[in-house]
C-alpha positions as a printed NumPy array, in Angstrom:
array([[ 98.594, 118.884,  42.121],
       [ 95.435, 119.54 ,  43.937],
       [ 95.823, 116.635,  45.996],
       [ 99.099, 117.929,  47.225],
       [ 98.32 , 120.826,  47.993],
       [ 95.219, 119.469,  49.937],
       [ 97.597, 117.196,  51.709],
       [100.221, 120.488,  52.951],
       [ 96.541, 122.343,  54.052],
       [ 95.854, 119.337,  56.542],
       [ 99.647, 118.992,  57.66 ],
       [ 99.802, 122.637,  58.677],
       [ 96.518, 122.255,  60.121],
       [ 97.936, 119.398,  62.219],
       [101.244, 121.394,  62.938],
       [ 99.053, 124.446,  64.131],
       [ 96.757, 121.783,  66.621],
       [ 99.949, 120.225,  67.75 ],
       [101.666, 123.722,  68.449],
       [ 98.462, 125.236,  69.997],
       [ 97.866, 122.363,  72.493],
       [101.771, 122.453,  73.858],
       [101.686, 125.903,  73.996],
       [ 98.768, 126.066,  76.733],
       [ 98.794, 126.894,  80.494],
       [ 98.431, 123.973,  82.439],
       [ 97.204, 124.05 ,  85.713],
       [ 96.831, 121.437,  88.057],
       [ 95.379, 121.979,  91.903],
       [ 97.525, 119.695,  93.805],
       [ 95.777, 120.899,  97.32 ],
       [ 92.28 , 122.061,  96.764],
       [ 91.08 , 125.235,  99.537],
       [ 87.974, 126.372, 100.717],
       [ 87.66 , 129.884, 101.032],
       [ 85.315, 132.739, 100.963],
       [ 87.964, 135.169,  99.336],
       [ 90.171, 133.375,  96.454],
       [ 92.4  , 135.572,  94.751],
       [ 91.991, 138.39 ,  91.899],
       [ 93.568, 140.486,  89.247],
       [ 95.383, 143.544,  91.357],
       [ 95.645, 141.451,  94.387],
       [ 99.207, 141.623,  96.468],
       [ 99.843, 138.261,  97.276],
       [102.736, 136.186,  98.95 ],
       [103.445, 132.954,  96.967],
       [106.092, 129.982,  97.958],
       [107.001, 127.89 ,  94.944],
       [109.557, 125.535,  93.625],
       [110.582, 125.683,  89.558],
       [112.056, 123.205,  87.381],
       [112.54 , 122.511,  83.95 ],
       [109.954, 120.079,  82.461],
       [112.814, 119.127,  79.989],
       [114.889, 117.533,  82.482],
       [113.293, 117.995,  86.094],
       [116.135, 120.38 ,  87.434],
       [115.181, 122.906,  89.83 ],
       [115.976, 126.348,  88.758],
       [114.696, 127.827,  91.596],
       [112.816, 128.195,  95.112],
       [111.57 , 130.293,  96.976],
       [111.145, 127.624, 100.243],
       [114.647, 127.247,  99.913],
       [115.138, 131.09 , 101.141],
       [112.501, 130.711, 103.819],
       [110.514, 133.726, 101.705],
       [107.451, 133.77 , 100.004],
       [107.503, 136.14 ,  96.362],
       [105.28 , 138.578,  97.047],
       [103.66 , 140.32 ,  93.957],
       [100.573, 142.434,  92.479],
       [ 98.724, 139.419,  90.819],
       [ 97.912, 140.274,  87.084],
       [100.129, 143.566,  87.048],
       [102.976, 142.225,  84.704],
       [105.247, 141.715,  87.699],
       [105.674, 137.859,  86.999],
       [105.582, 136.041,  83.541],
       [102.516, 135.99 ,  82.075],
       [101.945, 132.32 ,  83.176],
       [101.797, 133.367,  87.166],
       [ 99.565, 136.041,  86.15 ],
       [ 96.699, 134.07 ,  84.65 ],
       [ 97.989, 130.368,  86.699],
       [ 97.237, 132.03 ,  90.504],
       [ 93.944, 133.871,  89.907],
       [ 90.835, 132.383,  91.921],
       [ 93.1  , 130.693,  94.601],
       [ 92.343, 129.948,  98.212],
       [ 94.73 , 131.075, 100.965],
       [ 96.541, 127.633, 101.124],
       [ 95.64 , 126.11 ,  98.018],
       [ 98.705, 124.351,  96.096],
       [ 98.712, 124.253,  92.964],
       [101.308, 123.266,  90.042],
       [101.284, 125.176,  86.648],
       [103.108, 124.255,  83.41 ],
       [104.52 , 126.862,  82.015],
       [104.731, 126.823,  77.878],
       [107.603, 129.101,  76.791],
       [105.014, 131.181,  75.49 ],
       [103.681, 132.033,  78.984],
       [107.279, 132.212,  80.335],
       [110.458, 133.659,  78.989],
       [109.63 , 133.108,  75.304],
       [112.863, 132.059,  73.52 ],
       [115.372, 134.008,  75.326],
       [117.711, 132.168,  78.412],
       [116.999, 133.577,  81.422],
       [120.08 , 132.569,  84.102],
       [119.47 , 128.433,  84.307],
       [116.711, 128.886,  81.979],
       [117.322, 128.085,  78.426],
       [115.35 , 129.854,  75.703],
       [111.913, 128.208,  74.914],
       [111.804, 126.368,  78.381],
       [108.594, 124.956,  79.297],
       [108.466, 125.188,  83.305],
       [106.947, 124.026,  86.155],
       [105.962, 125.294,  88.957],
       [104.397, 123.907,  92.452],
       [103.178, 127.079,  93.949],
       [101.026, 128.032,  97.108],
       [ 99.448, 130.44 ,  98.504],
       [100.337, 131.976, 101.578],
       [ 98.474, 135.039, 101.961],
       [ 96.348, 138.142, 100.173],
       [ 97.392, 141.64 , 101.852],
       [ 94.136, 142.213, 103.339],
       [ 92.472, 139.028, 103.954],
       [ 92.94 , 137.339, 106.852],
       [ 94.339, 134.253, 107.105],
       [ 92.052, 131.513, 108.196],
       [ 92.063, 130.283, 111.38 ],
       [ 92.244, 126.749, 109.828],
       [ 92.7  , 125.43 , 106.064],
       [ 90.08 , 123.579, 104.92 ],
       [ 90.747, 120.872, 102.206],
       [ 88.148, 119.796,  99.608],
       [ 87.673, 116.266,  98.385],
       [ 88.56 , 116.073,  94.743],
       [ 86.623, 113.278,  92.802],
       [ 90.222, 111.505,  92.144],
       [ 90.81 , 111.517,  96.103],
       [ 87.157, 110.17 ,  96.627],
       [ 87.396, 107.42 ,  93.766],
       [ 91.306, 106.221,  95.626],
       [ 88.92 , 106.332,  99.082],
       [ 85.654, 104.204,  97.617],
       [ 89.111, 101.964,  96.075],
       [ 90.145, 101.17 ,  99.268],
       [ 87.392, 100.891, 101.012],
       [ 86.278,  98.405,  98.69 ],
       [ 89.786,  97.058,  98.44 ],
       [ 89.261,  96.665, 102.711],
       [ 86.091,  95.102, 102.457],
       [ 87.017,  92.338,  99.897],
       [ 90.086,  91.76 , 102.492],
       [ 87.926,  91.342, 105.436],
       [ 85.569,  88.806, 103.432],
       [ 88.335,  86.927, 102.115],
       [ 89.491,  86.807, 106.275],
       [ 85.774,  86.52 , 107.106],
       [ 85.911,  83.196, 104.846],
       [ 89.464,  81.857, 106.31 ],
       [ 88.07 ,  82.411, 109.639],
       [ 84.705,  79.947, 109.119],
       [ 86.487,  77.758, 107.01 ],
       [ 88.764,  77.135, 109.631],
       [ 86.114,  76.863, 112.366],
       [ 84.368,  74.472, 110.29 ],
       [ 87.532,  72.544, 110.011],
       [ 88.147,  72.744, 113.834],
       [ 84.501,  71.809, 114.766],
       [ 84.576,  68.737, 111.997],
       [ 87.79 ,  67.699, 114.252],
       [ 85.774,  68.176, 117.422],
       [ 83.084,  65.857, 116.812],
       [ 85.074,  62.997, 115.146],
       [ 86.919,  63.484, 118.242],
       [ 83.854,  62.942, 120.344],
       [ 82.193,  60.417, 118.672],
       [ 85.021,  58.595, 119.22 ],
       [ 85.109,  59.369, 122.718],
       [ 81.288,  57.935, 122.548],
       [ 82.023,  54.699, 120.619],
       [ 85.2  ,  54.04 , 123.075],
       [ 83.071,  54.986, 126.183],
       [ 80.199,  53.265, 125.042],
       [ 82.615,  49.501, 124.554],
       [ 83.239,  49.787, 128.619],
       [ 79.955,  49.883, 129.575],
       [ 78.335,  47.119, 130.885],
       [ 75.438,  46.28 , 129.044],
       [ 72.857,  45.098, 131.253],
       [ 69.997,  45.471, 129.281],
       [ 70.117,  42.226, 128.385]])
């Protein structure tokens, strides 16, 4: 009996871990920005985005598709709970896609396309803070994944060009090998017509 009961303890532990870890905010920056001035709690900000349903992929809606950022106060209850807390510390520019669990969207109720308990996703950006000026030009970091595909090719290129490199000598050997079995021929037949006077 104790064993059992042991055995339900450490299967709704697992249940809770599994729950607890699907029902976080995700947030990946897709386009990281440079900025002075990133975004905080009471902000107005202008946002473009694009949602789907992670179930299935199907957009739900967009905002690019009206041609008009959603402008909001950031962190004032406005927007689900998942924009709120997903679009703080962002850089004018900065892209950024945010999985939304249903706990940090609409919950279980259906919301238009939406069905109750939807996890979402969003690919947001920023377009602009009321009050901050918009840079003059964005400026894109380098994210270690971006720098590790670079150093890839790079090393992908320079494995190329000594592989091309080697084709290149070995066929230069090969032409120069031709070459001077063609002239020592030249020398033996050149060297039959001569008289030899010597003697």
């Amino acid at each position: 009996m104790r064993f059992l009961f042991s055995l339900s303890l450490v299967a709704s532990v697992a249940v809770g871990a599994l729950a607890s870890s699907s029902s976080d905010l995700k947030i990946d920056v897709t386009l990281p920005v440079e900025c002075d001035r990133k975004t905080a709690k009471g902000d107005n900000i202008q946002v473009h985005y694009r949602g789907t349903l992670a179930s299935n992929g199907k957009k739900f809606d967009a905002s690019y598709d009206r041609g008009t950022p959603l402008s909001f106060k950031l962190g004032g209850g406005q927007v689900i709970k998942g924009w709120d807390q997903g679009l703080l510390d962002m850089c004018i520019g900065e892209k950024r896609t945010l999985t939304v669990p249903p706990e940090y969207g609409y919950g279980n109720r259906g919301v238009g396309p939406i069905p109750a308990g939807s996890t979402l996703v969003f690919e947001t950006e920023l377009i602009g803070i009321k009050g901050v000026p918009k840079p003059e030009s964005i400026v894109t970091k380098a994210t270690s994944s971006a720098s590790s595909a670079a150093s890839e090719a790079a090393s992908e290129a320079s494995e190329t060009a000594e592989k091309a490199t080697a084709n290149v000598a070995e066929k230069i050997a090969s032409k120069v090998g031709e070459a001077a079995e063609v002239v020592g021929t030249l020398l033996v037949d050149t060297d039959d017509v001569q008289d030899h006077n010597e003697l």
